[in-house]
C-alpha positions, 0 to 999 in steps of 0.5 A, spaced: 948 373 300 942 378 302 936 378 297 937 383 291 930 383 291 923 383 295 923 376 294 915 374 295 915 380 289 920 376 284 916 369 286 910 372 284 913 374 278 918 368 276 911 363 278 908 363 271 907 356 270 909 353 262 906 349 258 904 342 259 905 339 253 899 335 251 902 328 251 904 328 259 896 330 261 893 325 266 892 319 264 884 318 263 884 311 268 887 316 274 879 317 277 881 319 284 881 325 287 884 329 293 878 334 295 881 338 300 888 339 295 885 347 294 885 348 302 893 346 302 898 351 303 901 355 297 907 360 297 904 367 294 904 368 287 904 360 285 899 356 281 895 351 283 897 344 285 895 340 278 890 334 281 895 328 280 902 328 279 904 330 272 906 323 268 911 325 263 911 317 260 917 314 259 925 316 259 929 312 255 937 313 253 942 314 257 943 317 264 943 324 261 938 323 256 933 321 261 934 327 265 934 332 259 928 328 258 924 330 265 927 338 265 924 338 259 917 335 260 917 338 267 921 345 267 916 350 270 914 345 276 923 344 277 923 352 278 917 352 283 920 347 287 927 349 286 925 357 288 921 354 295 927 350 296 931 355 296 927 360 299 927 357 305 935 353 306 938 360 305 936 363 312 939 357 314 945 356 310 947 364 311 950 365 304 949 362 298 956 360 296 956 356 303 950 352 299 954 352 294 961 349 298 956 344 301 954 342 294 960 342 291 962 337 297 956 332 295 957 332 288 964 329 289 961 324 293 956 322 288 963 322 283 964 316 287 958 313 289 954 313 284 956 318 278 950 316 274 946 320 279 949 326 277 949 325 269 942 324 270 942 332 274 945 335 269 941 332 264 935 335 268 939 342 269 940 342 261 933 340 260 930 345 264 935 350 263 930 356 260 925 355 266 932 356 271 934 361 267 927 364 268 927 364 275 927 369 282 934 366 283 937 364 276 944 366 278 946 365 286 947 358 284 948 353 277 943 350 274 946 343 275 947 346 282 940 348 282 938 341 281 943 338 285 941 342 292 933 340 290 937 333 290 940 334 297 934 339 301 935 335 308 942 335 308 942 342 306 937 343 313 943 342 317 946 348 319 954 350 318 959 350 324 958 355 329 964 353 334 970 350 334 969 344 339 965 338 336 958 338 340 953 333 340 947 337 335 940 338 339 935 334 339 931 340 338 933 341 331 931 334 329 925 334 324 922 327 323 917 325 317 915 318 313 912 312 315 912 305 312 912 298 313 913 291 307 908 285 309 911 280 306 907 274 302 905 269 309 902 276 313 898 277 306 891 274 304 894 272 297 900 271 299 904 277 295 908 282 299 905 289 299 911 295 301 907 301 303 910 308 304 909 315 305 912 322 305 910 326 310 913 334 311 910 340 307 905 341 302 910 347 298 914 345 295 913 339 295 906 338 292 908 339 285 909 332 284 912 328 277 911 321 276 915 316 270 919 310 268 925 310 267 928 305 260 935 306 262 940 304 256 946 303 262 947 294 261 947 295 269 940 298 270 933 297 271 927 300 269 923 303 274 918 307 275 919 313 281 914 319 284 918 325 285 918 332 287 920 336 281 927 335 280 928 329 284 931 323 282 930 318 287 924 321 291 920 317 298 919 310 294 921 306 288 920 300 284 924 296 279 922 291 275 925 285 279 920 288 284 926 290 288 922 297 292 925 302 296 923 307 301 927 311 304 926 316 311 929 321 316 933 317 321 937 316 328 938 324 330 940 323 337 947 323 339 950 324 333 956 329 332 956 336 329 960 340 324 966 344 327 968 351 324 975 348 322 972 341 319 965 345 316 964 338 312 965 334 319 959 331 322 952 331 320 955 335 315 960 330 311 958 328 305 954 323 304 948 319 300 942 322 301 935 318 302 933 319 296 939 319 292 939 313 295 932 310 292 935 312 286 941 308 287 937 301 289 932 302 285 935 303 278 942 297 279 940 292 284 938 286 283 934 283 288 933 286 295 939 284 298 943 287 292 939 293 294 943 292 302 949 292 299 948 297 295 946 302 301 951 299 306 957 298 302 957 300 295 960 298 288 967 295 289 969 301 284 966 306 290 971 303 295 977 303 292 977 310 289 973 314 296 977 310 300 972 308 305 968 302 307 962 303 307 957 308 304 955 314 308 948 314 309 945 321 311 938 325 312 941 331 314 943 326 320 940 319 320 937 315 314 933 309 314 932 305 308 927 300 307 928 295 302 924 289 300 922 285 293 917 279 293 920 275 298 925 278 303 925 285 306 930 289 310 931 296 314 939 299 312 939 305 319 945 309 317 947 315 321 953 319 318 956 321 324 956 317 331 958 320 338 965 321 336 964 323 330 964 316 325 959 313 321 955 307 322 950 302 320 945 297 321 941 291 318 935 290 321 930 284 319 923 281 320 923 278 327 928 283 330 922 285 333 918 281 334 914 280 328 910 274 328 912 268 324 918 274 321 914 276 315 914 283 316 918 290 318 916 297 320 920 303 320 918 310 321 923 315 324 926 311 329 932 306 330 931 300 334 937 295 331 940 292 336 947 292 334 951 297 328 957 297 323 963 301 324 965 306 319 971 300 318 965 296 317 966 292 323 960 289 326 960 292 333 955 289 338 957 294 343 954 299 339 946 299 338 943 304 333 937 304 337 941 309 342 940 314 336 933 315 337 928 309 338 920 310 338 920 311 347 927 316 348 924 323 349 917 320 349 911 325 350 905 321 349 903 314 352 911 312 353 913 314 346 915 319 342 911 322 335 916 317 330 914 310 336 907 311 335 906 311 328 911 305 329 907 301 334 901 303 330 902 300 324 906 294 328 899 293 332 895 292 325 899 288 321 900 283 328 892 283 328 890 281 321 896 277 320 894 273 314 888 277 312 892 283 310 890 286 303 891 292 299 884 295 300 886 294 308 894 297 308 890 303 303 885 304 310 890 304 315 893 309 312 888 313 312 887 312 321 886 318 326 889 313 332 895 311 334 897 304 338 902 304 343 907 299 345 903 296 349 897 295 342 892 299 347 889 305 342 888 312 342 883 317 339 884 323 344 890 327 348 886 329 355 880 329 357 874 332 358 872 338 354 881 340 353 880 332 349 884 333 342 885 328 337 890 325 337 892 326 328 891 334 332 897 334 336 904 336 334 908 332 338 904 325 336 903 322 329 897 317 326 899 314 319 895 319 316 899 326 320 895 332 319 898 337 324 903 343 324 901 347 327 898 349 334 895 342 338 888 342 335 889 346 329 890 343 322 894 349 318 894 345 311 901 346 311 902 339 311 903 333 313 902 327 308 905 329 302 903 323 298 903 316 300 905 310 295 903 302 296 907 297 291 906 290 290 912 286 287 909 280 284 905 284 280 910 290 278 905 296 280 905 302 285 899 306 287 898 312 290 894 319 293 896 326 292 896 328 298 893 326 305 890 319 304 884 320 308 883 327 304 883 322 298 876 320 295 877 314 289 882 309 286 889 311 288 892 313 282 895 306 279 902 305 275 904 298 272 911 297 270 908 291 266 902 295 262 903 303 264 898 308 261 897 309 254 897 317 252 893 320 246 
């Protein structure tokens, strides 16, 4: 569907912020600030991002009441987020009823999966309604459907068929984001696991963040805390309050299989859980982080029985990565939707598999490096390593790694070398390093030499956990990278967390406890 309008014109005018009701303000203990937040990109027309995400407190009651909740309190971020989502998955979609028909394919998916999800959406849709309503593109889609594609953006970057014959989908078209590790209690100072995350893709949108607690009235359900873009439900990283904390991340991307124009919703494009949907799913019903595995890998027993599969269909536009943990156990679920010939697949990894010192920890940016899968029959397979979907050294660039195994080496290095002294104040300093290490543990500051020497966070094709570039080497756009970064403690049920880059932040991260949340006038 062409544009009916100029459509930088129609988002400036459909971009007048609403109210925020006094009650939601900033919480006065949030003291950080982000001293560079003005200098990130922002669509034309659009407000400024608020300095903090907007805390809109806790959401009680059933599923669709919580999400009626948020689209109230949140209804003007939803409809920026929703209209720069849109903006760009167009050109790459075609049409929107070709958005729509993904959509609709996902949404019976999620039927099955985990239908609270989508209860949680329509309350959101409900919620917001008069901000939707209100927006450049009210009607190429529903509201519900509007929430639901905000809950689906990268599956939504997979483009449509464009032949008949099943092709291997280029690796050129991959797009890799986040980063982060679990340091169980033995690697730490004081004995309590630290899971540490970020989201790593473009400022706009996703700059206008919302965080809350979630009181589900669900006997299934936990409470939890989460950050999100607004209109997400699940976002990068979530914890619940049996201190089970999940981060989720772009995946394997290499040799997996695309669509057909007589099988649209083959390959990459077959519905399937969407990483951050997913961070909802673990977070809200599991137990423990082993529960979270199961959850994440083979679902409810109600799911099997009425999809008809065996095992869930992991996705991030093609491959996802889970990573997973609680104050004693930590894990990373690598799933790709579909595999050479076309079937999904899964993998567990665990402390130890690579090396780790004494087992107590685990990284994972966007590399897969399990040494075996499961068959979509759920059949362990040996035969079949998931690291051939995309390890840190295949297709590398710089120092025999490619920019996801760097950022991996990296922080595997750090931890190694502080093994047992690791504290919060250390992990919140290595997310703010311009430096990578490579597999070998040598650092690295500069690509080239003499005067052509360009910082390694400069360079496009490398990436230090604090990512700065986008653009051009030795350039920094501001169009990205560091959406925000999360760290959570599971002994004490409290996340932390920057709005934007961490090396841009000055202060306390922003701090929310599960035991004592900020108190609003």
């Amino acid at each position: 569907m062409a544009l009916s309008a100029d459509p930088l014109q129609s988002f400036a005018l459909s971009a007048i912020p609403g109210s925020k009701p006094a009650q939601y303000r900033t919480p006065p203990e949030w003291t950080g600030h982000n001293r560079k937040l003005g200098e990130y990109f922002l669509a034309h027309g659009y407000p400024a991002y608020e300095p903090h995400p907007r805390y809109l407190g806790e959401l009680r009651g059933t599923w669709y009441q919580i999400g009626r909740q948020y689209g109230e309190r949140a209804g003007d971020l939803i409809r920026m987020v929703y209209e720069g989502w849109y903006r760009e998955l167009l050109p790459v979609q075609g049409t929107s009823q070709t958005m729509a028909a993904y959509l609709a394919r996902q949404q019976q998916f999620y039927e099955y999966l985990v239908p609270e999800a989508l209860d949680m959406m329509h309350g959101i849709s409900d919620g917001a309604a008069a901000e939707l309503a209100a927006s450049a593109f009210p009607r190429e889609l529903s509201h519900f459907q509007k929430v639901l594609m905000i809950n689906s953006y990268y599956g939504l970057k997979g483009k449509p068929p464009a032949s008949s014959t099943a092709e291997i989908a280029s690796a050129e078209d991959a797009i890799h984001c986040c980063s982060g590790a679990v340091i169980l209690g033995p690697a730490t100072r004081d004995g309590k696991a630290i899971h540490v995350s970020s989201e790593d893709q473009h400022f706009f949108p996703q700059e206008y963040l919302v965080t809350f607690i979630v009181d589900p009235a669900d006997p299934r359900a936990h409470r939890y805390t989460v950050t999100d873009s607004a209109g997400e439900i699940g976002s990068e990283h979530a914890q619940n309050d049996h201190g089970v904390t999940v981060s989720g991340y772009a995946g394997g991307s290499l040799g997996i299989l695309g669509p057909t124009l007589e099988h649209p919703f083959s390959g990459y494009r077959r519905p399937g859980l969407d990483w951050q949907v997913g961070n909802f799913y673990a977070a809200a019903f599991a137990d423990s982080a082993r529960h979270a595995v199961e959850l994440l890998t083979v679902g409810r027993p109600e799911y099997r029985t009425k999809s008809g599969h065996k095992i869930v269909i992991g996705k991030c536009t093609r491959g996802v990565n889970w990573v997973i943990s609680d104050s004693h156990e930590a894990f990373v679920v690598e799933s790709i939707p579909a595999d050479q010939k076309g079937r999904a697949r899964y993998a567990i990894r665990v402390p130890g598999d690579m090396g780790e010192t004494g087992a107590h920890y685990i990284v994972s940016t966007n590399n897969v490096e399990a040494k075996d899968s499961y068959t979509e029959d759920n059949i362990h397979d040996p035969a079949h390593p998931m690291s051939q979907h995309g390890n840190g050294a295949q297709n590398p660039t710089h120092f025999g790694l490619n920019l996801t195994g760097t950022r991996f080496w990296t922080f595997m290095w750090l931890i190694k070398r502080n093994y047992g002294q690791i504290t919060e104040g250390m992990v919140q300093a290595w997310r703010r390093t311009h430096f990578i290490c490579d597999q070998s543990g040598t650092r690295h500051d500069f690509i080239g030499n003499g005067d052509h020497r360009i910082p390694v966070y400069l360079v496009p094709d490398t990436a230090t956990l604090c990512w700065h570039s986008s653009g051009p080497a030795g350039v920094d756009t501001f169009a990205g990278v560091d959406t925000y970064v999360s760290m959570s403690v599971a002994d004490d049920l409290t996340s932390f967390r920057t709005k934007g880059r961490p090396c841009e932040w000055e202060g306390p991260w922003d701090r929310l406890s599960l035991h004592n949340p900020p108190r609003l006038a």
